[in-house]
C-alpha positions, -999 to 999 in steps of 0.1 A, spaced: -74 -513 21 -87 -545 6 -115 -549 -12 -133 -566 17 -130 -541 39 -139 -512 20 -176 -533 11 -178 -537 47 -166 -498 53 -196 -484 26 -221 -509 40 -219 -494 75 -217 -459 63 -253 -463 45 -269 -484 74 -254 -468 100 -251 -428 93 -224 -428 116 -197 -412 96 -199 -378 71 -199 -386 38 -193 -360 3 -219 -367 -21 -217 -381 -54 -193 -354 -78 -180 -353 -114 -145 -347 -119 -153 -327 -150 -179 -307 -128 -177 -285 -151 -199 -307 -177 -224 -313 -150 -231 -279 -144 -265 -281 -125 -252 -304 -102 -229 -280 -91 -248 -252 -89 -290 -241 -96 -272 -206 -107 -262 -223 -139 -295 -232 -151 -304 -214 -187 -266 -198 -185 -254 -212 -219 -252 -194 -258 -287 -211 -274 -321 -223 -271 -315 -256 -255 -292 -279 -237 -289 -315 -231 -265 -329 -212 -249 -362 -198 -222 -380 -177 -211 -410 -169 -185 -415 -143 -167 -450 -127 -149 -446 -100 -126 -471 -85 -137 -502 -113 -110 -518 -96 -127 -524 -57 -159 -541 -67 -170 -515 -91 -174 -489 -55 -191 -465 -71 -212 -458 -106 -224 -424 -113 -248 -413 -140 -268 -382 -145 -290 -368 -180 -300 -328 -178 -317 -299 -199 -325 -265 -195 -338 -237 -217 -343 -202 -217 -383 -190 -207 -403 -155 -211 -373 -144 -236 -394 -121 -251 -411 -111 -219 -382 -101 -199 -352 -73 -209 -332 -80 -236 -302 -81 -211 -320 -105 -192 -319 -145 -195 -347 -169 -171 -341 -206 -178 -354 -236 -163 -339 -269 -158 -345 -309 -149 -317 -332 -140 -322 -371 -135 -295 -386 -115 -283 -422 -106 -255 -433 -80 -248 -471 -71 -227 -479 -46 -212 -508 -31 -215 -528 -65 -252 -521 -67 -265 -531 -31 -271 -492 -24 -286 -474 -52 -299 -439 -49 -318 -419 -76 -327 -382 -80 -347 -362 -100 -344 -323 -95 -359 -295 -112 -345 -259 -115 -346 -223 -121 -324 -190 -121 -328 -157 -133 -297 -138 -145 -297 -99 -145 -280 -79 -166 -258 -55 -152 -250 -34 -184 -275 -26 -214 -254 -56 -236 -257 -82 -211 -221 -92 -206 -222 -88 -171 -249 -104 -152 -259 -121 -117 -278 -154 -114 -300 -166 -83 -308 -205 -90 -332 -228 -69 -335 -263 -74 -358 -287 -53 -350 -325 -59 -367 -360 -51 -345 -382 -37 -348 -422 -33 -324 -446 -19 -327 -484 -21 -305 -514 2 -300 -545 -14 -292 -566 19 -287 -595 0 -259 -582 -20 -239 -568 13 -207 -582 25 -197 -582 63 -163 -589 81 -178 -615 103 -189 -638 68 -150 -636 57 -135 -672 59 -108 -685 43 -129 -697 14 -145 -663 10 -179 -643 21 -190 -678 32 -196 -675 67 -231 -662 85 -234 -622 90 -245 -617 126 -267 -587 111 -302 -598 101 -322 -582 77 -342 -611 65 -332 -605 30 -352 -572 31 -347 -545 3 -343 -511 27 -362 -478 14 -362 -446 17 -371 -415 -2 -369 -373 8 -374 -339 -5 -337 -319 -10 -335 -279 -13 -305 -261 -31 -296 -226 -42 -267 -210 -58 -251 -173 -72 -233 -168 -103 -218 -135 -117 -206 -142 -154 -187 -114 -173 -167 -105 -207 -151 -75 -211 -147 -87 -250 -161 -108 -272 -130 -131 -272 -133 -135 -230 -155 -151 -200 -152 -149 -162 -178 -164 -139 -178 -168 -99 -200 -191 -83 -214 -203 -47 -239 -230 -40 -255 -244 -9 -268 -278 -14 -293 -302 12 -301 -266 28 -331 -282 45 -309 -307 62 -333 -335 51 -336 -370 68 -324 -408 54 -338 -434 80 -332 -471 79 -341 -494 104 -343 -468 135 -315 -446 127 -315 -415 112 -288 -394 95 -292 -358 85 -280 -348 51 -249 -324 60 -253 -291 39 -228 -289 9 -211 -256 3 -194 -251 -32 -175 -223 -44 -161 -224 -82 -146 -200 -109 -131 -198 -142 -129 -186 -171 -113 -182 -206 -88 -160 -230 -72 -161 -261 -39 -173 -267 -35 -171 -303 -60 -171 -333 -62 -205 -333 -65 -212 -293 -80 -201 -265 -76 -212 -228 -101 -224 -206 -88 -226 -167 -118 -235 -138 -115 -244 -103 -136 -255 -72 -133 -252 -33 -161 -281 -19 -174 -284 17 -198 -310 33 -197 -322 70 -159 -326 85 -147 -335 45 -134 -311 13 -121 -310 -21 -103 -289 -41 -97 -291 -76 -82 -268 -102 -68 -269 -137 -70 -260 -172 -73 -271 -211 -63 -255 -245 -86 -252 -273 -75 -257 -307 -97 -244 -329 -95 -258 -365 -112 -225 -379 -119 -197 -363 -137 -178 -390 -165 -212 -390 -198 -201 -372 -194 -231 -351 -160 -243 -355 -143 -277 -348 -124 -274 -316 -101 -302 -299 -91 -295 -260 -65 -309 -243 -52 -299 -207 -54 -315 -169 -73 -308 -137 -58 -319 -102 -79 -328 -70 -58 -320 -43 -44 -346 -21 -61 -377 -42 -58 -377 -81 -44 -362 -113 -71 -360 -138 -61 -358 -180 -93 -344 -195 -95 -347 -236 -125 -333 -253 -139 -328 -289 -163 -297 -300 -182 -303 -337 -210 -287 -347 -236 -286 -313 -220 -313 -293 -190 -312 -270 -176 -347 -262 -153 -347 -234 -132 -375 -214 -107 -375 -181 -93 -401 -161 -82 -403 -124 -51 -410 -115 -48 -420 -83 -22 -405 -59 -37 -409 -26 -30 -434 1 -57 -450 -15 -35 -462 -43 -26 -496 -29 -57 -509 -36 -70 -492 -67 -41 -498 -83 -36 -459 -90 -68 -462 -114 -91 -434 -98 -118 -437 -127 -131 -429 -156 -158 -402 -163 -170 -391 -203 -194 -365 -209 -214 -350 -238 -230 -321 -240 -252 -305 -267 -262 -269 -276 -289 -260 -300 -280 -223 -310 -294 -214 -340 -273 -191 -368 -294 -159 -364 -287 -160 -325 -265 -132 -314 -232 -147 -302 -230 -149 -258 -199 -155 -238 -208 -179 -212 -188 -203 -190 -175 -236 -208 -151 -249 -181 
């Protein structure tokens, strides 16, 4: 597919609403956590979390699409609620352009879960999340590209669509909700399962008389992580995504090196792959020092797709950070 015809493909999927679309992802999803799923919200070892990604996808069509998205959440009521118990709350700001910037949509979501302890230590709990987000989306007309302006001396022909240069808007309320059981049978292991439901209210975009409803997005994911040695662990994590007549599947792992393992909060590097079936192999490097995690993967292409991007799928870093303070008793919680 050339690079003119995907333009004109994404331009008529915004405008029109004709075709089912997934919505933006990360390929480390598990670095994005309340993206994936409300249940995650206040499920980490500390007092606070920050979080961000960055994500470029397919640089080599027209920049296609730009995904970036900053997150916290922290833990509420901790000396309100059981010991066993953990209630956090979360906010995500979220920003996807498309098309080379002529469709832009932003988000800003807030969240919360409660996670029940199961056992009088805590190391087996279930999490209900919520999250409500704001959602606006902006059209550029003047930046789109349409077959009909192709000549042989480039978009320099006359669209037959007329939009009078207008900038198209439109802005909605999204509901999501998730499930997450976590577990450790040791202090050296984790285990999580997880299922979110995304646009649950099925809520409205609507540009110039047409009107698409938001297909619901159903995600399942798991994972978890055991030692290999003293000096590594291994983290494996996996996802099963569902929207409108489209899915993904993804699944992988990384090893943790850890520098030294007696250290409160040891240096760790990580090193291993994930692959999303059908489309792209995905390398995934990642450093851990003191409270931050800095992480990096690539997509390599593999899909029928790789004629035009030239097998580069994109690139997506992340970095997360963790205040957890030295007096906090150590909690096994999902990492991948």
């Amino acid at each position: 597919m050339s690079k003119f015809k995907f333009i004109f493909l994404v331009g008529y999927l915004f405008l029109l609403g004709e075709v089912s679309a997934q919505d933006p992802h990360f390929s480390q999803f598990f670095s994005s956590p309340l993206t994936l799923n409300p249940a995650f919200t206040g499920k980490f070892d500390g007092s606070l979390r920050i979080m961000g990604n960055y994500r470029n996808q397919w640089p080599t069509i027209n920049n296609a699409f730009t995904t970036a998205t900053v997150a916290a959440d922290f833990h509420i009521l901790e000396k309100t609620i059981s010991s066993n118990d953990t209630w956090g709350v979360g906010f995500v700001g979220y920003n996807d352009n498309s098309a080379n910037g002529a469709v832009k949509f932003n988000y800003g979501s807030v969240s919360t879960a409660y996670h029940k302890g199961l056992d009088e230590e805590g190391n087996h709990q279930i999490g209900i999340g919520f999250q409500a987000t704001y959602a606006n989306m902006l059209i550029n007309t003047a930046q789109l590209k349409f077959e009909d302006q192709l000549t042989t001396a480039g978009f320099t022909g006359v669209t037959s669509e007329v939009f009078n240069n207008a900038t198209l808007k439109t802005s909605y309320l999204d509901l999501n909700a998730g499930f997450l059981y976590n577990g450790s049978t040791s202090d050296k292991n984790n285990f999580y399962f997880g299922l979110s439901l995304y646009h649950i209210n099925r809520p409205k975009q609507a540009f110039t008389g047409a009107v698409y409803n938001l297909n619901p997005r159903a995600t399942l994911s798991a994972g978890g992580y055991f030692p290999v040695s003293q000096t590594s662990i291994l983290h494996i994590s996996g996802l099963q995504m569902f929207q409108g007549g489209a899915s993904e599947t993804m699944i992988g792992g990384a090893l943790q090196f850890i520098a030294d393992p007696t250290a409160f909060k040891p240096t760790s590097v990580y090193a291993g792959s994930w692959f999303r079936l059908n489309d792209a192999i995905i390398p995934y490097l990642g450093l851990e020092y003191d409270d931050f995690r800095l992480g990096m993967s690539y997509d390599y292409n593999i899909s029928s797709l790789k004629t035009a991007s030239l097998n580069r799928g994109g690139i997506e870093i992340s970095l997360i950070y963790i205040n957890r303070p030295s007096t906090d008793k150590p909690l096994n919680c999902p990492k991948f």
